[in-house]
C-alpha positions as CSV (number, residue, x, y, z in Angstrom):
1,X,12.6,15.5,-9.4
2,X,9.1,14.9,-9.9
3,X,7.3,11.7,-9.7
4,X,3.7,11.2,-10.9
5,X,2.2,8.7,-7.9
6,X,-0.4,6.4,-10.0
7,X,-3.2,6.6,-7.0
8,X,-5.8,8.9,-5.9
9,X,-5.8,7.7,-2.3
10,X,-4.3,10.8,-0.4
11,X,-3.6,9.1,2.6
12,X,-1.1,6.9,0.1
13,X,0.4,9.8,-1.2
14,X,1.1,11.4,2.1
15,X,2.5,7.6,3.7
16,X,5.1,7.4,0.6
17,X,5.8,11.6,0.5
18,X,6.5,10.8,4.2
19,X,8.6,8.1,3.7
20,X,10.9,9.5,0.6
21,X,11.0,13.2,2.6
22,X,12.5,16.2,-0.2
23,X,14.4,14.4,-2.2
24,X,11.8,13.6,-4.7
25,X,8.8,15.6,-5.2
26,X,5.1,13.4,-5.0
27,X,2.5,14.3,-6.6
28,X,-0.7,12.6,-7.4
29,X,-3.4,11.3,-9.9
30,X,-5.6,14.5,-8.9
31,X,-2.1,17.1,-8.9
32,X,-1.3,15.8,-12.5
33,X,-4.6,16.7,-13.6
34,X,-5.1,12.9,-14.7
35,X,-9.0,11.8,-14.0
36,X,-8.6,7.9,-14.5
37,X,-9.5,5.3,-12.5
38,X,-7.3,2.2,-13.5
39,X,-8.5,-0.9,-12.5
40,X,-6.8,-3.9,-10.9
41,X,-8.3,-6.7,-12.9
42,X,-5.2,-9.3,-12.0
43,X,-4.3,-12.0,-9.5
44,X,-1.1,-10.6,-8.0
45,X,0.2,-7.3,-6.3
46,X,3.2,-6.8,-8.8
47,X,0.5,-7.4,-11.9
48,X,-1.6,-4.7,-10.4
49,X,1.2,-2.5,-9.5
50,X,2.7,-2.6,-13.4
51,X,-0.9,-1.8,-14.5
52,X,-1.5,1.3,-13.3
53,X,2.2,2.4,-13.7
54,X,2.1,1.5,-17.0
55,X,-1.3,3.2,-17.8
56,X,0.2,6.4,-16.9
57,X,3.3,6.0,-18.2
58,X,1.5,5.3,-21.9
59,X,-1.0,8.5,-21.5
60,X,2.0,10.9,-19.9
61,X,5.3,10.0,-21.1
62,X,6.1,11.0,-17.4
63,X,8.4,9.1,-14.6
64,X,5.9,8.0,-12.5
65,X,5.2,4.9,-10.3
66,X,2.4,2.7,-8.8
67,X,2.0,0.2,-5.7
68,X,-0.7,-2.4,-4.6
69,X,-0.8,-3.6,-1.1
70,X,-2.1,-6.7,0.3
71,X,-3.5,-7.6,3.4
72,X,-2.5,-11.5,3.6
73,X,-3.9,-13.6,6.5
74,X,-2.1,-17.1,7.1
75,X,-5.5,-18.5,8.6
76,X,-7.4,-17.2,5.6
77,X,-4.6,-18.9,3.0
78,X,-3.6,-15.2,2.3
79,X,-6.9,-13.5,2.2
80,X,-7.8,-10.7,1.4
81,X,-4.3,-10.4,-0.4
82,X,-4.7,-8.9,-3.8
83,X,-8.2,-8.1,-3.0
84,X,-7.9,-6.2,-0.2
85,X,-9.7,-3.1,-1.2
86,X,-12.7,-4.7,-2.5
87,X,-12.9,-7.4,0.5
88,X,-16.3,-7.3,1.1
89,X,-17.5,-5.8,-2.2
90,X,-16.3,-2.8,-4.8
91,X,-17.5,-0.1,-2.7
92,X,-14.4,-0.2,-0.7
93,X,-15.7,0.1,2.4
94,X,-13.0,0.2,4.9
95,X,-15.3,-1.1,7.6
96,X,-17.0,-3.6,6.1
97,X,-13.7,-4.9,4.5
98,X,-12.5,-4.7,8.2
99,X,-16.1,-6.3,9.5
100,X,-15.9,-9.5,7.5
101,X,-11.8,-9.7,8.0
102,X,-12.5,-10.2,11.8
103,X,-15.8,-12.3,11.2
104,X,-13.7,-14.5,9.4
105,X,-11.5,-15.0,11.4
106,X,-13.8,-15.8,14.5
107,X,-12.4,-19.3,16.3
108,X,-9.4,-18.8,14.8
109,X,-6.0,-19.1,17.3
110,X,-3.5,-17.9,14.4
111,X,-4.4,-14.1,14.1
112,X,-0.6,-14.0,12.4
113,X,-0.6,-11.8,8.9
114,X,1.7,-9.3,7.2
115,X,0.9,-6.3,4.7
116,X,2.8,-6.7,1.6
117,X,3.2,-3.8,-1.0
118,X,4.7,-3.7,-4.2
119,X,6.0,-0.5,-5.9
120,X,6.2,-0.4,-9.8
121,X,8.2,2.1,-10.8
122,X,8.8,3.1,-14.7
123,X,11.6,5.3,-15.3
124,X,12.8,6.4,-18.5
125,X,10.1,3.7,-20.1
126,X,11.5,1.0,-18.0
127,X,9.7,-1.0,-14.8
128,X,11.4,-1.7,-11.6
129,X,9.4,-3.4,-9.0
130,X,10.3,-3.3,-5.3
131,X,8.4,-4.8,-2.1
132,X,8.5,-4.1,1.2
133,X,6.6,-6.6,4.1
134,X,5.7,-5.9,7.4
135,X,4.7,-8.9,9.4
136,X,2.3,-8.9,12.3
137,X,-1.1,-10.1,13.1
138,X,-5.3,-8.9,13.5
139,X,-6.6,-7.9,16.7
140,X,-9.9,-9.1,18.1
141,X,-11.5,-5.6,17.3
142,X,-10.8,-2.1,15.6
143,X,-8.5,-0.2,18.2
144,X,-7.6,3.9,16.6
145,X,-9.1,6.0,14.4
146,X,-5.8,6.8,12.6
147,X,-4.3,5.3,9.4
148,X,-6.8,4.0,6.4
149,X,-8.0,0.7,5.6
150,X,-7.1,-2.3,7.8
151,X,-5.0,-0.1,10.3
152,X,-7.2,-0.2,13.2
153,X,-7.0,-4.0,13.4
154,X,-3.4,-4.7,12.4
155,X,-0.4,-4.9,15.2
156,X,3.0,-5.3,13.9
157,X,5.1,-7.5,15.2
158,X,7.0,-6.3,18.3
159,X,3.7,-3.5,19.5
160,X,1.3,-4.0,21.5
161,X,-0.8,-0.9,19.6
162,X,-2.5,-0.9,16.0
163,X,-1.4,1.3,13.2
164,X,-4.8,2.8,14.1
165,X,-2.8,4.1,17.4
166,X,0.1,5.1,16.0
167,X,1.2,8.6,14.3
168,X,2.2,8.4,11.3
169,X,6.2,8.7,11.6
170,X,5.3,5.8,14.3
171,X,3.8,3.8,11.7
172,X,6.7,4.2,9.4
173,X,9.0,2.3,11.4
174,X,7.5,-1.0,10.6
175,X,5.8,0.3,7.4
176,X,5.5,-2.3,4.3
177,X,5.1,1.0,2.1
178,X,7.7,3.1,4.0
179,X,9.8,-0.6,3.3
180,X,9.3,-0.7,-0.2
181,X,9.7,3.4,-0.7
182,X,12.8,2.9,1.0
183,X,14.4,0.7,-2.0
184,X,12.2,3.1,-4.4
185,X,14.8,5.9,-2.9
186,X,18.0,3.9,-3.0
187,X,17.3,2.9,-6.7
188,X,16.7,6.4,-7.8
189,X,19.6,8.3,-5.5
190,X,21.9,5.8,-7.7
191,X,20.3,6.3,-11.0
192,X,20.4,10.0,-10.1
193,X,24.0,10.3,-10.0
């Protein structure tokens, strides 16, 4: 089975292909020969996830499913959360999103936060949303040059090392998306039957 994956972040697409393994077939945005850039205008992770899902759905008539992913920061009242990508502006700049996280956060003693994603997956013309959560907290500075976005600064609960340091079959064991891909797989092995 094929899946169309709604992104055209390839370090995404290789985190959830890692997570599902062969039983489903990942492809993305970019594979399908879609050029669309769908953009998350709402206020919540599953709003944004159904959005794109649903975009491609309507222009492909094709299985296919979407996440969003939040960084939320309980000294920051959940910041970035739903605007995690475009933290410090809609260039998406990894390090500056990552530069005014941790300037932010300066004087701060709760460094606690948790990445939260949520899949939207429409089969057959119907949605199914799952979440996964990984719950940790930001370090004082970047540590890694692995992993995208906020993985340099993020330590999950129970390591000592960022997702920056870890490979990525390392990172999967506390992985929101590997979390949330895992109910994504037990949905469809049952609808597969």
């Amino acid at each position: 089975m094929q899946l169309i994956f709604a992104t055209n972040n390839q370090h995404k697409v290789e985190e959830v292909q890692a997570a599902i393994g062969d039983i489903i077939t990942v492809i993305s945005l970019q594979q399908a020969g879609i050029e669309v850039d769908i953009p998350e205008p709402h206020d919540t992770l599953e709003a944004n996830a159904s959005e794109k899902s649903g975009t491609i759905f309507r222009m492909t008539g094709k299985n296919c499913f979407s996440e969003d992913t939040g960084l939320e920061v309980r000294a920051l009242n959940g910041e970035p959360g739903v605007k995690s990508a475009r933290y410090a502006g809609e260039d998406r700049a990894f390090s500056n999103n990552t530069a005014k996280l941790l300037d932010k956060l300066k004087g701060h003693q709760d460094r606690s936060a948790r990445f939260r994603t949520v899949i939207s997956l429409v089969l057959n013309g119907q949605e199914h949303l799952f979440e996964g959560i990984c719950e940790g907290r930001i370090l004082i500075a970047p540590t890694g040059d692995g992993g995208f976005g906020y993985d340099p600064v993020f330590a999950p609960d129970g390591e000592s090392r960022s997702f920056g340091e870890m490979t990525l079959g390392e990172k999967g064991i506390y992985s929101h998306r590997r979390k949330a891909a895992d109910k994504l797989i037990k949905f469809l092995c049952q609808e597969l039957k």
